[in-house]
Residue frames relative to the residue before (quaternion, step in Angstrom):
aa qw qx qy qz dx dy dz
X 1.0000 0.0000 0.0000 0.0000 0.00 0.00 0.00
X 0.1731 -0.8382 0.4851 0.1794 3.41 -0.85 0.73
X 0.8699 -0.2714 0.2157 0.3509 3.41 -1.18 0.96
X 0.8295 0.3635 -0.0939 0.4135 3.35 0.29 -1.59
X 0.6538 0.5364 -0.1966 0.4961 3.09 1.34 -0.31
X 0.0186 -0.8992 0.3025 -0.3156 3.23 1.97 0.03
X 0.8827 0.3018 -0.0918 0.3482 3.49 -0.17 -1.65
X 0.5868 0.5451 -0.1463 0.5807 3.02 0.82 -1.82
X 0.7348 0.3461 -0.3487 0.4677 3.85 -0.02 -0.38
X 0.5303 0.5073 -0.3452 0.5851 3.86 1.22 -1.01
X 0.6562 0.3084 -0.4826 0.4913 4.04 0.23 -0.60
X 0.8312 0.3649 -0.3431 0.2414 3.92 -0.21 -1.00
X 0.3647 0.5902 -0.5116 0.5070 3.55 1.85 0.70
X 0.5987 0.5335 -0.3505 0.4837 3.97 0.62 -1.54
X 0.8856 0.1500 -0.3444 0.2733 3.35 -0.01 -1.17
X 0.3298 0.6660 -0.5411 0.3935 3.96 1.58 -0.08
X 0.4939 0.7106 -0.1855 0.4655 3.59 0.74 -1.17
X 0.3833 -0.7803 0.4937 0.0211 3.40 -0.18 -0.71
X 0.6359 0.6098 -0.2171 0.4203 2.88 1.74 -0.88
X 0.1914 -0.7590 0.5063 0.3617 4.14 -0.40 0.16
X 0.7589 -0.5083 0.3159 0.2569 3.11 -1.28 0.49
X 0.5845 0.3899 -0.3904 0.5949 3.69 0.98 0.01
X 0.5603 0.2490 -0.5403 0.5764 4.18 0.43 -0.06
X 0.7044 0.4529 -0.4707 0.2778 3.82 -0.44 -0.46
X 0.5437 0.4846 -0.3475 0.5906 3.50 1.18 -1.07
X 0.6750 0.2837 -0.4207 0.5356 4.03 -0.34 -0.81
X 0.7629 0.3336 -0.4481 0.3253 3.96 -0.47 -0.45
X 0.6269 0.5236 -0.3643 0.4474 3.77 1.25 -0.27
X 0.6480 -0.6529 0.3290 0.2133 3.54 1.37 -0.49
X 0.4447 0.6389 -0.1832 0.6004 2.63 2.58 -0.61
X 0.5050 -0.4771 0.6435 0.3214 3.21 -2.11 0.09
X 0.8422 -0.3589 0.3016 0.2662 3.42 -1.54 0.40
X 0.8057 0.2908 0.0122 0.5159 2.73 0.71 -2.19
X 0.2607 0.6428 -0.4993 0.5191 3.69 1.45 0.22
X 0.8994 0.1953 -0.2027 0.3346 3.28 -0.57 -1.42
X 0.5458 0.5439 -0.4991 0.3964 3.87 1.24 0.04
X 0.5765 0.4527 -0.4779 0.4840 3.78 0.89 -0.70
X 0.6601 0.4722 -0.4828 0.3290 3.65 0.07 -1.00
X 0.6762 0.4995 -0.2353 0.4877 3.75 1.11 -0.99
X 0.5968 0.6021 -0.2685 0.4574 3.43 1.07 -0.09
X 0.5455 -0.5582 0.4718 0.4102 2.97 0.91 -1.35
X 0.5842 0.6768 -0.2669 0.3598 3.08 1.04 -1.66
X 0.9189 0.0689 -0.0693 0.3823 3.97 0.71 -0.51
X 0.4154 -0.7185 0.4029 0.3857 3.39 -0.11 0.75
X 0.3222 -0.7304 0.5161 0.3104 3.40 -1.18 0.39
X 0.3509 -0.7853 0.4241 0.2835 3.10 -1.02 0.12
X 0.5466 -0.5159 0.2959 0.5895 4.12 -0.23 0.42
X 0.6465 0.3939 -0.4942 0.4273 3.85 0.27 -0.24
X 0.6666 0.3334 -0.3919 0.5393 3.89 0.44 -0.45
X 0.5847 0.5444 -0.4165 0.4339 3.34 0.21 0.20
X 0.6593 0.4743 -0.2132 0.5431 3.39 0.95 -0.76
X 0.5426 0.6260 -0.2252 0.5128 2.86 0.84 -1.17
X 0.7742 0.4387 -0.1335 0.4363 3.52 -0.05 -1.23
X 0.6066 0.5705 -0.3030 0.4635 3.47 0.96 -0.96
X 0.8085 0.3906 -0.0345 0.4388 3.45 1.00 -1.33
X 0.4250 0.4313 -0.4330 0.6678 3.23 1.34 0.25
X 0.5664 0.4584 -0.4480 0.5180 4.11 0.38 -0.54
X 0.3213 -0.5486 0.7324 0.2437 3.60 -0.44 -1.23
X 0.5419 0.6545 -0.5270 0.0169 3.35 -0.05 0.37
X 0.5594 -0.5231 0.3035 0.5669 4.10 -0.60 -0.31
X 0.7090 -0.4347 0.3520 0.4295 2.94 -1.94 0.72
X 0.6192 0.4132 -0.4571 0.4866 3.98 0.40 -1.02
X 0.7220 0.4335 -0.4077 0.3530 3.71 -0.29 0.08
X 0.4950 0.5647 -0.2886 0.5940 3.30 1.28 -1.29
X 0.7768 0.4508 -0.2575 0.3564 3.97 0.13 -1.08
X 0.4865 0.6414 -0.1964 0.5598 3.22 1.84 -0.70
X 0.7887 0.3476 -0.0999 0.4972 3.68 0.25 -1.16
X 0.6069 0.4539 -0.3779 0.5317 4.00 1.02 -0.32
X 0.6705 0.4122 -0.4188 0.4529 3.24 0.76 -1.15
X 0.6843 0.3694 -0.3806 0.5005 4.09 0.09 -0.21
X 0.6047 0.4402 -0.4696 0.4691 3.70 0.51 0.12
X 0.6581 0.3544 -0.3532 0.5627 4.12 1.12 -0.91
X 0.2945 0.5483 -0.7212 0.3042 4.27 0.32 0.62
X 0.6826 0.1688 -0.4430 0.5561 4.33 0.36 0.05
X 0.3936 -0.6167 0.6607 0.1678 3.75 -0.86 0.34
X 0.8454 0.1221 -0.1381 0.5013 3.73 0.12 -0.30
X 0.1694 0.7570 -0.6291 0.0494 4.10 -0.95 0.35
X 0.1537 0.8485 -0.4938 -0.1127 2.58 -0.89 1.13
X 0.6164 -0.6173 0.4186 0.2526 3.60 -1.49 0.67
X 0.0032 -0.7658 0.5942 0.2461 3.65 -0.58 0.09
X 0.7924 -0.4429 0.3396 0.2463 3.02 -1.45 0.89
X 0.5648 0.4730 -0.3886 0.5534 3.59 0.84 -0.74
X 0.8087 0.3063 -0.2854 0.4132 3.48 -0.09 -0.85
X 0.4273 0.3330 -0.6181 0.5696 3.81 0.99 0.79
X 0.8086 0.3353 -0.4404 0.1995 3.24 -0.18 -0.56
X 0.4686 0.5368 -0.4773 0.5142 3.49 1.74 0.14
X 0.6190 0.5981 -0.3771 0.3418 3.45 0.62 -0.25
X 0.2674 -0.7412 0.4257 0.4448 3.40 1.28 -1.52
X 0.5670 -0.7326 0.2999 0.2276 3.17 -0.60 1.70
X 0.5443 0.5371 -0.3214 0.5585 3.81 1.37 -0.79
X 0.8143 0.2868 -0.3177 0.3920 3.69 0.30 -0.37
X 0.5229 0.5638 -0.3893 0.5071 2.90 1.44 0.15
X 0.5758 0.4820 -0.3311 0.5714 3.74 0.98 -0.31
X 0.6322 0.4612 -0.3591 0.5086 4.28 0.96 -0.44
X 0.5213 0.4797 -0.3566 0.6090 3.54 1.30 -0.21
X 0.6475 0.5207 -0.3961 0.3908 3.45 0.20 -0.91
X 0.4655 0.7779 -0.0851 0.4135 3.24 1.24 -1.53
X 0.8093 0.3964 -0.0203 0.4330 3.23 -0.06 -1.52
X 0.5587 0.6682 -0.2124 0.4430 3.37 1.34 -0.84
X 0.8241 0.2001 -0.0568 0.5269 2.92 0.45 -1.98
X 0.4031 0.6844 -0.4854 0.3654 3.70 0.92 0.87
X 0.5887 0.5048 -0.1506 0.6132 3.09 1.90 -0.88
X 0.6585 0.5675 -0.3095 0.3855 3.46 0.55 -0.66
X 0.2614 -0.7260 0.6046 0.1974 4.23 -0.50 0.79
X 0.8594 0.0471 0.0564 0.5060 3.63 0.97 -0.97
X 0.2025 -0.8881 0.4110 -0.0359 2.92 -0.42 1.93
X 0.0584 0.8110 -0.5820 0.0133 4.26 0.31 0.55
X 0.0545 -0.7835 0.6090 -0.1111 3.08 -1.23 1.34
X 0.2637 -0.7630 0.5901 0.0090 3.39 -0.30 0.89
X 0.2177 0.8287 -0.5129 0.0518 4.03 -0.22 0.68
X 0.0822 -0.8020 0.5739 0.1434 3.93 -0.58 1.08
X 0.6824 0.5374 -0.3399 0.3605 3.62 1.16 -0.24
X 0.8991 0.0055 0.0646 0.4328 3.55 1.00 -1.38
X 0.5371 -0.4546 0.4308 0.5650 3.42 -0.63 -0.35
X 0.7253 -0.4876 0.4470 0.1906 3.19 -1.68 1.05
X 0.3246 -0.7017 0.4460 0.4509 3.50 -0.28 0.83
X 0.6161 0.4543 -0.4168 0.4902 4.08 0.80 -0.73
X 0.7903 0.3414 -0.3929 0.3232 3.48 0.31 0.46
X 0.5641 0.7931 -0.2202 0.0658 3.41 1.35 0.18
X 0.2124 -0.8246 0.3135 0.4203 3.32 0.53 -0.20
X 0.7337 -0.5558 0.1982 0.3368 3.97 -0.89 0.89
X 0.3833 0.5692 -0.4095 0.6011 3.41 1.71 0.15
X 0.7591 0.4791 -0.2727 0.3463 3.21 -0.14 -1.56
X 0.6661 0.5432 -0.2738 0.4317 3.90 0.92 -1.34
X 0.5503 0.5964 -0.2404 0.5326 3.46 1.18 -1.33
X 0.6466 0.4466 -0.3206 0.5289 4.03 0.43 -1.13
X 0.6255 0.6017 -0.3297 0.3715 3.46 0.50 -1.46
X 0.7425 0.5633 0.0467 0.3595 3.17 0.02 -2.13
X 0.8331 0.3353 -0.1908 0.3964 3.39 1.04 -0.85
X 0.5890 0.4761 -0.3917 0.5225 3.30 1.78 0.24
X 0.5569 0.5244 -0.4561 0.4548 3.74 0.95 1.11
X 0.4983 -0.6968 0.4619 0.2297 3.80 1.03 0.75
X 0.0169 0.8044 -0.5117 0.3014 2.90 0.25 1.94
X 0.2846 -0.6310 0.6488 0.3159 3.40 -0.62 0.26
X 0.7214 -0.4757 0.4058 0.2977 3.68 -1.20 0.73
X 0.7150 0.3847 -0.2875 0.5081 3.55 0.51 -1.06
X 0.7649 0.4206 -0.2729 0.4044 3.75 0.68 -1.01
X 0.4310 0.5325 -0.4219 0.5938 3.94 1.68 0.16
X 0.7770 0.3407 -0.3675 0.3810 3.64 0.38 -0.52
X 0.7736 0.4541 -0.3115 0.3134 3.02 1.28 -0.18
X 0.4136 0.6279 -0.4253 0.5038 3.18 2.08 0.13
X 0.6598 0.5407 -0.2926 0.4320 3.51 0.50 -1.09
X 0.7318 0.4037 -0.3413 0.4302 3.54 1.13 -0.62
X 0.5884 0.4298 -0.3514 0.5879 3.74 1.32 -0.21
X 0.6247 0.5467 -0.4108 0.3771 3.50 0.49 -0.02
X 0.5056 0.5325 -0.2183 0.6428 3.33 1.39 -1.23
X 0.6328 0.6065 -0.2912 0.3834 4.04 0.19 -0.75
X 0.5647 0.6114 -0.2510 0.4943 3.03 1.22 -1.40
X 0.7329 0.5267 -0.3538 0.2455 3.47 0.05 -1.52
X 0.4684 0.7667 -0.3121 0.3089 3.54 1.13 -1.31
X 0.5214 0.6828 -0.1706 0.4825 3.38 1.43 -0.76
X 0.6820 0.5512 -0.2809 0.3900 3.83 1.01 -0.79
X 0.7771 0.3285 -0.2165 0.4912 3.20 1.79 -0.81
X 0.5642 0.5267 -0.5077 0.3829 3.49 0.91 0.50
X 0.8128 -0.4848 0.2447 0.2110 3.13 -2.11 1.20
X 0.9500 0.0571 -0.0577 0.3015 3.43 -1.01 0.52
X 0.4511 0.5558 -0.4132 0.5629 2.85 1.35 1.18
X 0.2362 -0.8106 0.5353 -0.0244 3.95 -1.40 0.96
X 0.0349 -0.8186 0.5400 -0.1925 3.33 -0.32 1.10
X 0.0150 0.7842 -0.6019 0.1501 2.96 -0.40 2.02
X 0.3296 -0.7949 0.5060 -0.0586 3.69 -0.98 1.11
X 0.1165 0.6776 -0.7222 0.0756 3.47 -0.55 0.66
X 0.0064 0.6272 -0.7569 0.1833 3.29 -1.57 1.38
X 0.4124 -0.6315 0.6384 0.1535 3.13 -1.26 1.67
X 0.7297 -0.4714 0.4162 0.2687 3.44 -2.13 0.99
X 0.7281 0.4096 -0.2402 0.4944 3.61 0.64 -0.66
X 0.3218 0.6841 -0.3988 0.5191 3.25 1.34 0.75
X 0.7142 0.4315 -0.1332 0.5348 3.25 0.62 -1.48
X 0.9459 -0.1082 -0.2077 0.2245 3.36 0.77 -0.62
X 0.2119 -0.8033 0.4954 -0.2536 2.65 1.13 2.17
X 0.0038 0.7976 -0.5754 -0.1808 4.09 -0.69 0.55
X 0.0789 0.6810 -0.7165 0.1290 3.59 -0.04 0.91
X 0.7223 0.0412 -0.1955 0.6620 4.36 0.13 0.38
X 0.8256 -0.3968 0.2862 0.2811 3.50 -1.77 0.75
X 0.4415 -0.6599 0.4025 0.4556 3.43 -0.50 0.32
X 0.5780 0.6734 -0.3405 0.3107 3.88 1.22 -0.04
X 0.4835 0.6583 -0.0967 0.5689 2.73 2.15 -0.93
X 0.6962 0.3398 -0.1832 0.6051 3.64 0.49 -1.48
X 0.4824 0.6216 -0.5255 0.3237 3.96 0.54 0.10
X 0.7099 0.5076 -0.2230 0.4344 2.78 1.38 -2.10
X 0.6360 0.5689 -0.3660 0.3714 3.65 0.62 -1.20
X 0.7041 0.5018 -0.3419 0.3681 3.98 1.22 -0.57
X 0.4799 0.5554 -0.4066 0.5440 3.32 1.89 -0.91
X 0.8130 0.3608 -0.3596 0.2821 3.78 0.76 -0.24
X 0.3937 0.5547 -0.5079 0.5285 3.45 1.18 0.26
X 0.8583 0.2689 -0.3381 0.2770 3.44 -0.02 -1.01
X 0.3981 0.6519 -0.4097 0.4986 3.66 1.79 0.25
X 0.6367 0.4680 -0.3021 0.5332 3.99 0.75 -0.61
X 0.5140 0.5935 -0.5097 0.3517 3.56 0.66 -0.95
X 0.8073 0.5216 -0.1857 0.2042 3.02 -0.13 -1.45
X 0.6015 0.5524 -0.3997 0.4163 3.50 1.51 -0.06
X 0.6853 -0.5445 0.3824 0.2959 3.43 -0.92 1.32
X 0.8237 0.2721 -0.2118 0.4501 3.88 0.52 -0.18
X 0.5620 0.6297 -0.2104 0.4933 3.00 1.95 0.06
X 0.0241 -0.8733 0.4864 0.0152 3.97 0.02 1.02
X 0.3334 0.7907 -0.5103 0.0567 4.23 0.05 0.20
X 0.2622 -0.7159 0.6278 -0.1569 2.81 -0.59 1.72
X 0.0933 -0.8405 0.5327 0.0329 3.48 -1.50 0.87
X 0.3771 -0.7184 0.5350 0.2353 3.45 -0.70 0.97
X 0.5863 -0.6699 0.4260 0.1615 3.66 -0.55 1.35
X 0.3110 -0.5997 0.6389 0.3680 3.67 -0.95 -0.15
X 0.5347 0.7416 -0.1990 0.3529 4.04 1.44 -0.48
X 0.6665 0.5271 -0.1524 0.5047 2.85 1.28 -1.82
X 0.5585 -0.5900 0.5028 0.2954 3.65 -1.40 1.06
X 0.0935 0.8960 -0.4112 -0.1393 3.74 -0.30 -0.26
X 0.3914 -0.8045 0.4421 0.0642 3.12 -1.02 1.21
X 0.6781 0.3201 -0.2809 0.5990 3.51 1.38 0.85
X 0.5170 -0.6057 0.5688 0.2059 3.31 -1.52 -0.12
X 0.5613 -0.5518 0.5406 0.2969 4.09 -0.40 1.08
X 0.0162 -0.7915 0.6108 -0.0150 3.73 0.15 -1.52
X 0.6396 -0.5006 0.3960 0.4284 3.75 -0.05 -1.11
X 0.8902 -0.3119 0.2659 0.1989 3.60 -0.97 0.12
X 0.4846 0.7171 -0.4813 0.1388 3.47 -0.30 -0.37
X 0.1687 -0.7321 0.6520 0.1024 3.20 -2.04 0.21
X 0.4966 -0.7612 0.4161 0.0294 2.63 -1.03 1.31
X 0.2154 -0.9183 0.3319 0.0128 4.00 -0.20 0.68
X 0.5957 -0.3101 0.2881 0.6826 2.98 0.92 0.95
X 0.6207 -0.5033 0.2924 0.5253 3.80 -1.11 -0.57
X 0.6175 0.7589 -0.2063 0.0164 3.45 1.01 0.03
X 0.7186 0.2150 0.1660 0.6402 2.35 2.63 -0.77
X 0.0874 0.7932 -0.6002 -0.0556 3.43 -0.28 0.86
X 0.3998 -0.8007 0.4391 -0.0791 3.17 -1.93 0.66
X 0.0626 0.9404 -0.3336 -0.0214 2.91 1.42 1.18
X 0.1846 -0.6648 0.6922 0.2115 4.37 -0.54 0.44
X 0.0150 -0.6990 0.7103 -0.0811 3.38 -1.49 1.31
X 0.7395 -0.4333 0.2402 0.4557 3.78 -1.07 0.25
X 0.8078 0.2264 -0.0233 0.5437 3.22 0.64 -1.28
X 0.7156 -0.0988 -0.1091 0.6829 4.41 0.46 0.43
X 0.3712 -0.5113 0.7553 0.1739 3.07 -2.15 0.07
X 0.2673 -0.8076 0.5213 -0.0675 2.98 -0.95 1.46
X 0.0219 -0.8160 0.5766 0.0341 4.02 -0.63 0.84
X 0.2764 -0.7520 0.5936 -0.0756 2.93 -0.71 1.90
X 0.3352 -0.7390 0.5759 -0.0993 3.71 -0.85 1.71
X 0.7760 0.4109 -0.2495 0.4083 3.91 0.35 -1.01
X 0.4881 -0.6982 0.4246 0.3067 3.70 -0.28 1.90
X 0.6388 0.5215 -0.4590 0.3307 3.94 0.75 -0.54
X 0.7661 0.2641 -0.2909 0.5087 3.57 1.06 -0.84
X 0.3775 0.5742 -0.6260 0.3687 3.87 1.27 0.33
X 0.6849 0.6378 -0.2646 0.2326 3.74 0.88 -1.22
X 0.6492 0.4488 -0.3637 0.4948 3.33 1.40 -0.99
X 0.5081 0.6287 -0.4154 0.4171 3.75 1.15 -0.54
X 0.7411 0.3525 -0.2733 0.5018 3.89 0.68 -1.02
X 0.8195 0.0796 -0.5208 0.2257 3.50 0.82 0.33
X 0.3234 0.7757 -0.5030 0.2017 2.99 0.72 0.99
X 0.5574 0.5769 -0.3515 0.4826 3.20 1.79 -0.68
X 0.8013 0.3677 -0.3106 0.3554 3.12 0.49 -1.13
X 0.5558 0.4770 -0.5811 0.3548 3.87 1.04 -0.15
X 0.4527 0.6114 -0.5329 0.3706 4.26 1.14 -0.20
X 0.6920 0.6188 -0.2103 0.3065 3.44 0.83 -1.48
X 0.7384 0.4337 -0.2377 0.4583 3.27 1.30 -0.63
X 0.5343 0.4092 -0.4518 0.5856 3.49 1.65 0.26
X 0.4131 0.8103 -0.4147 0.0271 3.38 0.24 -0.63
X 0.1909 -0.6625 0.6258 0.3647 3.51 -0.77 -0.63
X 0.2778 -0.8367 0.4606 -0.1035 3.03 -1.43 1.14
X 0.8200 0.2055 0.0417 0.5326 4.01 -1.06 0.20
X 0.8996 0.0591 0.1502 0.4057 3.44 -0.92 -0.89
X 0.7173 0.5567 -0.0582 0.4149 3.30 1.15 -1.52
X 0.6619 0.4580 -0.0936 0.5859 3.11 1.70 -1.14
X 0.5112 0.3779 -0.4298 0.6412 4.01 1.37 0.05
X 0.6781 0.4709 -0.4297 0.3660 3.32 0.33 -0.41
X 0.5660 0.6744 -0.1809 0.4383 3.04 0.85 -0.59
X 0.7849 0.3224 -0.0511 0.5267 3.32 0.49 -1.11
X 0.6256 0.6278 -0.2721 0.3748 3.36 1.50 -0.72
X 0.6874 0.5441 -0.1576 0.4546 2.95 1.84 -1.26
X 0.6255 0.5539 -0.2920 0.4656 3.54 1.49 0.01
X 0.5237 0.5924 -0.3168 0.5239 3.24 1.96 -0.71
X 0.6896 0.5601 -0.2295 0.3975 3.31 1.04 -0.85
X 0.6039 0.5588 -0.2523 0.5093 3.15 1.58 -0.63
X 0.4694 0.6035 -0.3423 0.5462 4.00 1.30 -0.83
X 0.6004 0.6603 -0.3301 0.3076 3.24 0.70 -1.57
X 0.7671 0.4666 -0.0615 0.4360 3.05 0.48 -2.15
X 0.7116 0.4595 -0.2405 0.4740 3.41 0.94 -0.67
X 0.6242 0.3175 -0.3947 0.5948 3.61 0.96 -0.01
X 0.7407 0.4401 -0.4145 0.2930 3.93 0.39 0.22
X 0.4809 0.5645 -0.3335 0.5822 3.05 2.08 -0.06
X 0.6638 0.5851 -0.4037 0.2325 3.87 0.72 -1.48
């Protein structure tokens, strides 16, 4: 199947299905008139609406495997940021969502912020609020963001983190605030499917930070850049992405070492809001 052809084949699954196009569009995460252009022609899809779509259908894995593999014929797409925000940042977090519902193993690699699955509702609010929101649409990002997390405690799924030291003490919310957000990194650690692991400011290193990214199972990586967020499909460049995490991982701090760590910076916030 070829690429362009994409849509038109995604409608004559929906309507084989049964399903109308406003349950398929709500279970993909999408607006209405989204999924009619994609079905139209009128817009390209991208491998996450595709996925998306596939799984709001129900269809089998051989078909599902059939329809991704023509959606990864571009290896790289990217999204600018305007057009999430033309989209709407809260549905853009139910997409986010959706993803990592599918996803068994989740690796994230963060030099700028806390993980959104690890934040705490201060922290999202701080985040979120330096992107000119209207009030109503911050509460609702913050409330699909927060949604998202719910995800750390369900079965058979692994989630391994790596967050650089200047993470922790990054002040984007008060240092009373960022205390709380550390009492909450080192509160997640501790779940059994849950790994976060920090790259010192100490530790020699044998790479460059660079930018962000997650890692999908093997299928997908997610990179976040100033101006779009890019999703990168082609196992050669999924590969340089896994080792790049894992050469972080092998400097890291870890377990026991890594609350300590983080505990002692909380402790610092501490001190600094009883002195400020």
């Amino acid at each position: 199947m070829k690429r362009s052809h994409l849509g038109s084949a995604l409608r004559d699954l929906r309507e084989s299905s049964g399903l109308e196009a406003k349950v398929v569009a709500r279970g993909a995460a999408m607006s209405r008139s989204k999924l009619s252009k994609i079905e139209n022609g009128n817009t390209a899809p991208s491998v996450t609406d595709v996925e998306c779509i596939l799984t709001a259908i129900g269809v089998s894995g051989e078909v599902k495997a059939e329809y991704m593999a023509a959606a990864r014929e571009a290896a790289t797409e990217v999204t600018a940021w305007r057009l999430v925000r033309r989209l709407g940042h809260s549905r853009k977090q139910q997409q986010v969502q959706a993803i990592e519902s599918r996803t068994t193993l989740l690796r994230l690699f963060q030099p700028s912020l806390v993980p959104g699955l690890l934040q705490t509702p201060e922290y999202v609010r701080a985040v979120f609020a330096r992107k000119d929101l209207t009030e109503v649409q911050l509460e609702r990002t913050i409330s699909a963001r927060l949604a998202r997390q719910s995800i750390l405690y369900a079965d058979g799924k692994t989630f391994r983190f790596i967050i650089t030291e200047s993470v922790l003490r990054w002040l984007i919310v008060p240092p009373l605030v960022m205390a709380g957000q550390l009492d909450r990194l080192v509160s997640v650690s501790r779940l059994p499917n849950v790994d976060i692991r920090v790259v010192a400011l100490s530790a020699p290193q044998v790479d460059f930070p660079a930018h962000s990214f997650s890692i999908k199972d093997d299928r997908m990586v997610t990179v976040e850049m100033v101006h779009a967020e890019t999703v990168v499909t082609d196992p050669r460049d999924i590969a340089l992405y896994v080792t790049k995490f894992e050469g972080f991982s092998g400097i890291s701090v870890e377990g026991d070492a890594m609350r300590t760590l983080i505990e002692t910076i909380r402790d610092g916030f501490l001190r600094e809001q009883e002195t400020g």
